[in-house]
C-alpha positions as CSV (number, residue, x, y, z in Angstrom):
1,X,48.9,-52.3,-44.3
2,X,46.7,-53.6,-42.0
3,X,43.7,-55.8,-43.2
4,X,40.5,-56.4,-41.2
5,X,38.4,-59.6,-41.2
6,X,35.2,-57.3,-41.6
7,X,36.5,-56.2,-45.5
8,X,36.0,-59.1,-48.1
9,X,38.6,-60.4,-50.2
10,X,36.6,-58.9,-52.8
11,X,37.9,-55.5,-52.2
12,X,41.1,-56.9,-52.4
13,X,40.1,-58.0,-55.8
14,X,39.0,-54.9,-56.5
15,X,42.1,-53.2,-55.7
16,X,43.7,-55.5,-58.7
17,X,41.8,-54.3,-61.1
18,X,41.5,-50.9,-60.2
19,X,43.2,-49.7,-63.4
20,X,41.4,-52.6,-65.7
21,X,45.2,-53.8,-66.7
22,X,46.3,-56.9,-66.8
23,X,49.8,-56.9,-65.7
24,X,53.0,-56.4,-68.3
25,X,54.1,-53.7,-70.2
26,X,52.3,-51.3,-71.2
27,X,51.1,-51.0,-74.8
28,X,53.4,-49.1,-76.9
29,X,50.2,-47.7,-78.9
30,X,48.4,-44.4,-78.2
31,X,45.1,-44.7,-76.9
32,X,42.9,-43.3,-79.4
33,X,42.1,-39.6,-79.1
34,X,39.2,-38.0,-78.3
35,X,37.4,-37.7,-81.3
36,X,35.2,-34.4,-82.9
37,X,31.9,-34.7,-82.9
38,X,30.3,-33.5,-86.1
39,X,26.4,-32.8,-84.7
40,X,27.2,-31.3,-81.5
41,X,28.7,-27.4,-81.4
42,X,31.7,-27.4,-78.9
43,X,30.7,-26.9,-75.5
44,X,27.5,-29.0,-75.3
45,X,29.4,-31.0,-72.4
46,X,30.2,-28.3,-70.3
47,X,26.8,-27.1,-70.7
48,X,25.7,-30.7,-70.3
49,X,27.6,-31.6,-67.1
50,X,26.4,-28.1,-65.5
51,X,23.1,-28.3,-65.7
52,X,23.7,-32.1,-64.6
53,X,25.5,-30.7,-61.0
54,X,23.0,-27.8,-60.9
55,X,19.6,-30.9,-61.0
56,X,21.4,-33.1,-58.6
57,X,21.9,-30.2,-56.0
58,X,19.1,-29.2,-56.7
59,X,16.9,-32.3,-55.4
60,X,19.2,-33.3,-53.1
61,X,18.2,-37.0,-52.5
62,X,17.4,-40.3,-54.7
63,X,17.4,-43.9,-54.5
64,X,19.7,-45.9,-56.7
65,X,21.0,-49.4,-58.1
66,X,24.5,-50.1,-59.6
67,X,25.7,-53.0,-61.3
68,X,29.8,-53.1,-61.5
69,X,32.1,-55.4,-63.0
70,X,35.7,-55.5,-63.0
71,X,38.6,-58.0,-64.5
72,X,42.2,-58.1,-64.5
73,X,42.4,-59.8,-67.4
74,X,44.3,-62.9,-65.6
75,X,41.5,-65.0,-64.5
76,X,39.9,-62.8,-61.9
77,X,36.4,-61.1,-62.3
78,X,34.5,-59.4,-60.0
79,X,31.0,-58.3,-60.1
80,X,29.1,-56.5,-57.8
81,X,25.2,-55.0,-57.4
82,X,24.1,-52.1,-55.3
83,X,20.9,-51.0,-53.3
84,X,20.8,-47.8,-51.8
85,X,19.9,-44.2,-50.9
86,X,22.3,-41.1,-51.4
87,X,22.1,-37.4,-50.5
88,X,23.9,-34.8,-52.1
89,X,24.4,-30.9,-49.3
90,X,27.4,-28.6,-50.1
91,X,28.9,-30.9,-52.1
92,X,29.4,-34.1,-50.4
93,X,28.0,-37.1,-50.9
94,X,26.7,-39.4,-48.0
95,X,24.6,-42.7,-48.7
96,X,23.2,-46.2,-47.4
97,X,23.7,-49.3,-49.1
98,X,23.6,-53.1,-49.3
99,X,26.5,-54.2,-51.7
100,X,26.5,-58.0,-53.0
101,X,30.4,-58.6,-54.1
102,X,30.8,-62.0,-56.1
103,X,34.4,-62.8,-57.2
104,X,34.5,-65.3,-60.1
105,X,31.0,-66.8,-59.8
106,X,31.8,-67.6,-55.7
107,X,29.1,-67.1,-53.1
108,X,28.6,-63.2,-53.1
109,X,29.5,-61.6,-50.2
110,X,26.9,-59.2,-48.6
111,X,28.5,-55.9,-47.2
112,X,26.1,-52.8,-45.9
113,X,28.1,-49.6,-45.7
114,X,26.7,-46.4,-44.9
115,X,29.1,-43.4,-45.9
116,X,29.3,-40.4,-43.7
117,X,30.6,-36.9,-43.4
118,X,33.4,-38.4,-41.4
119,X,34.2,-41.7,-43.0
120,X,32.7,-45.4,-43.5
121,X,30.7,-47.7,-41.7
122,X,30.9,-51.2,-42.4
123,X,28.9,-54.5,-41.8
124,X,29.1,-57.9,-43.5
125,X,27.3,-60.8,-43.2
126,X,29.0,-63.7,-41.0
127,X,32.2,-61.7,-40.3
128,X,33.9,-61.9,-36.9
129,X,32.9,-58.7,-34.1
130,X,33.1,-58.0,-30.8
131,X,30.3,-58.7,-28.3
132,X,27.5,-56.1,-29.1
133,X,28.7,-55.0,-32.3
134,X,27.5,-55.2,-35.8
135,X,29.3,-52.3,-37.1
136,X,33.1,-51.1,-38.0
137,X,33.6,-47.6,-38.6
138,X,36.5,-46.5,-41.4
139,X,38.2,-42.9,-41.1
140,X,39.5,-41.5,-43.6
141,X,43.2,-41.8,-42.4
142,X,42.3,-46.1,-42.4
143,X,39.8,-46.5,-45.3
144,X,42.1,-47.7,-48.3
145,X,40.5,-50.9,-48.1
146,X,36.7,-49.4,-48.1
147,X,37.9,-47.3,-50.7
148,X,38.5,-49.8,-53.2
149,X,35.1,-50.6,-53.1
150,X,33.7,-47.5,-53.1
151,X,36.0,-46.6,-56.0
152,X,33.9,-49.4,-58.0
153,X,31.1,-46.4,-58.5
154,X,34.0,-44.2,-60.6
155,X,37.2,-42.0,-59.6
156,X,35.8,-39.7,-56.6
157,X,34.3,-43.4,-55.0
158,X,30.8,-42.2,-54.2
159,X,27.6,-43.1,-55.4
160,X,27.3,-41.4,-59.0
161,X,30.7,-41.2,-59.2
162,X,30.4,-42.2,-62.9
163,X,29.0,-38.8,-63.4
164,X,32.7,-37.5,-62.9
165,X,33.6,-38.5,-66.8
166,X,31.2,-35.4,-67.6
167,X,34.6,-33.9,-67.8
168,X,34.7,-31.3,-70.6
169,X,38.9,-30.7,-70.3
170,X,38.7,-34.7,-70.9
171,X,35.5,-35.8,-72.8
172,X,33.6,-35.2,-76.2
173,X,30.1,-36.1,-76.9
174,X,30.1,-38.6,-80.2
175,X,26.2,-39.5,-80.2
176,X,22.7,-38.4,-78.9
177,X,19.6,-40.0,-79.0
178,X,16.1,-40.1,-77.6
179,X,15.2,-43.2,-75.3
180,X,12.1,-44.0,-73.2
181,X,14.1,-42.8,-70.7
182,X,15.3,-39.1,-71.6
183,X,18.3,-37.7,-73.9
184,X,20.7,-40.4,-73.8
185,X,24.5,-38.7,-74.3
186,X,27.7,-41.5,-75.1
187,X,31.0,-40.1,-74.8
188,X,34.8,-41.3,-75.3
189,X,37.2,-39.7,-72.2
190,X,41.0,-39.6,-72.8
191,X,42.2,-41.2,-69.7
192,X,45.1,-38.8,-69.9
193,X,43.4,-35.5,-70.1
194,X,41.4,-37.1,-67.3
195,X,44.5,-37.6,-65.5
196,X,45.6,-33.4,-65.5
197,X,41.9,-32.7,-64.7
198,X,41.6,-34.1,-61.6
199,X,43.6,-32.9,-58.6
200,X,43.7,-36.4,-56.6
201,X,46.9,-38.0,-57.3
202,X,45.5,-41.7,-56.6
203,X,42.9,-40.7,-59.6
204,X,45.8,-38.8,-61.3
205,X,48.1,-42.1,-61.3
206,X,45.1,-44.3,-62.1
207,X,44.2,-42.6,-65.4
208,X,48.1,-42.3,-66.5
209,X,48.4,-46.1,-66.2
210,X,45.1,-46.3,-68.2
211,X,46.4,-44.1,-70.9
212,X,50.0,-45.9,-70.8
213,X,48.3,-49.6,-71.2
214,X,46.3,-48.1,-74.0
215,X,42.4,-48.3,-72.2
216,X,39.8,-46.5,-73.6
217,X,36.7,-44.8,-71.7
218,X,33.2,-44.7,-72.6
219,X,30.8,-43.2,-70.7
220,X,27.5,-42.2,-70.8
221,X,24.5,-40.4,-69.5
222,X,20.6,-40.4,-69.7
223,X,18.7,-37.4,-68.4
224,X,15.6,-36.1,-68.3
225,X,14.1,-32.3,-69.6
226,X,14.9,-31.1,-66.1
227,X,18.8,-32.1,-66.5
228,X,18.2,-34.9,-64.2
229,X,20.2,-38.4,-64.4
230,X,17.9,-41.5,-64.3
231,X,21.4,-43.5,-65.3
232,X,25.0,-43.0,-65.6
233,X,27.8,-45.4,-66.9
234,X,31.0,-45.6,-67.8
235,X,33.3,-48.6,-69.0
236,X,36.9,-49.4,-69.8
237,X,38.1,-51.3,-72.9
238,X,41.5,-53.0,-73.3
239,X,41.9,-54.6,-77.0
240,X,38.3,-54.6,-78.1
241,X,37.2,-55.9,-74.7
242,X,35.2,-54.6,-71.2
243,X,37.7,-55.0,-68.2
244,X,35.6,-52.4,-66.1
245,X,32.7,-51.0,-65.9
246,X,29.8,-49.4,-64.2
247,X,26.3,-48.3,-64.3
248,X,24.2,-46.6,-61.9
249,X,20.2,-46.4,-62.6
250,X,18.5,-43.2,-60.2
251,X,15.1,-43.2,-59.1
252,X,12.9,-41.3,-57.2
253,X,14.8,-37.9,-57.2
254,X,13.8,-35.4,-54.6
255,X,12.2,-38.0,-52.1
256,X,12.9,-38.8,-48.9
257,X,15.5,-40.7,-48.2
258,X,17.3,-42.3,-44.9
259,X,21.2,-42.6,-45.0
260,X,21.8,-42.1,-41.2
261,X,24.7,-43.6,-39.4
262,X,24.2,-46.7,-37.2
263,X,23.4,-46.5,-33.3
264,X,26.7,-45.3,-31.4
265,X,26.6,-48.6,-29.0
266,X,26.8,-51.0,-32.1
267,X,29.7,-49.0,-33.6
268,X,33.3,-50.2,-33.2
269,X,36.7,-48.6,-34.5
270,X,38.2,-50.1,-37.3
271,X,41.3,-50.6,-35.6
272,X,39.4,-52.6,-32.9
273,X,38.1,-54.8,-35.5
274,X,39.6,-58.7,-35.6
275,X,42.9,-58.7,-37.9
């Protein structure tokens, strides 16, 4: 594959502990299953997660922060925050943001990304361009790398992307409560029924190695009366411990927000990019 200055070795990072594994054999003991939930009637998380998609297309627009941390239980950590704006039309996602990537406790790096209809544009702080230009832009055929960022946010790798574990082939509600917030909602997913509910085989292959090294997912989800998230999480434990996680806070739903894409003259193709 080829690699591109303008991506920082913290997406390669990334990409290592995309699964939350550290490397061997995978655990010869079943993740645990998806346990029953003695206060909620069945289908509370399908009715739950619909009224979730039906509030977020409904507003549209809203301006978020994630925090995101990630190990591979060798040494390496990675933790990242987010700034940003996203829209939600006819089902796809585009956003702005300003990403801070810190592997181990180093110097974060500072990467702005704004994610379009047609792919991924990229600018970091201090990395090598061409005369004029501040900007690479990703296509979807030569975004692995961006991806691996983006991926951070959850398996579809857009911003509320943790929303995804409202999965009700894969996840059961075990506790609600009030909070200042809303109706907070904590759920376990089984990483293999996520696995046959998804139809990407990258996500597919991701949650069968989670499910073969034993992971378990939490999740969960604050809303308000409208069915509206204010913040979403999920995280992955191996043996008693968080190798991955994230959590998105949302704010100001419904306003207006700018995630354009940059000027044309300070755009450059990826594959113009310094290797």
């Amino acid at each position: 594959m080829r690699h591109s200055r303008l991506i920082p070795a913290a997406a390669a990072a990334l990409a290592l502990v995309v699964t939350g594994c550290s490397a061997g054999a995978p655990s010869t003991t079943a993740a645990p299953s998806t346990p029953a939930s003695a206060d909620l009637p069945k289908g509370d998380l399908a009715q739950l997660a619909e009224k979730v998609d039906a509030r977020v297309a409904a507003l549209g627009r809203a301006r978020f922060s994630t925090e995101g941390f990630a190990s591979d239980g060798a040494g390496t950590e990675v933790r990242s925050q987010v700034t940003g704006s996203a829209r939600w039309l006819n089902g796809v996602v585009t956003s702005a943001m300003t990403m801070d990537v810190r592997t181990n406790g180093a110097t974060p790096t500072v990467t702005r990304l704004v994610s379009g209809v047609d792919g991924v544009y990229v600018s970091v702080d201090g990395a090598p361009m061409p005369a004029g230009k501040t900007w690479g832009f990703y296509t979807k055929q030569n975004s692995a790398e961006v991806d691996a960022l983006l991926r951070g946010f959850g398996p579809s790798a857009v911003v509320g992307a943790e929303l995804d574990y409202l999965e009700p082939r894969a996840a059961m509600i075990v506790g609600k409560r009030q909070t200042a917030e809303g109706t907070r909602y904590d759920l376990v997913v089984d990483p293999m029924k996520m696995a046959k509910a998804v139809t990407d085989p990258d996500i597919q292959l991701q949650h069968t190695q989670l499910a073969e090294y034993g992971v378990v997912i939490r999740a969960e989800v604050v809303v308000d009366e409208t069915g509206a998230p204010s913040q979403a999480g999920f995280r992955f434990e191996l043996g008693g411990k968080d190798v991955r996680s994230s959590t998105t806070r949302f704010a100001d739903w419904g306003a207006d927000v700018d995630v354009s894409t940059p000027p044309a003259d300070q755009v450059v193709p990826a594959d113009q990019l310094p290797q």
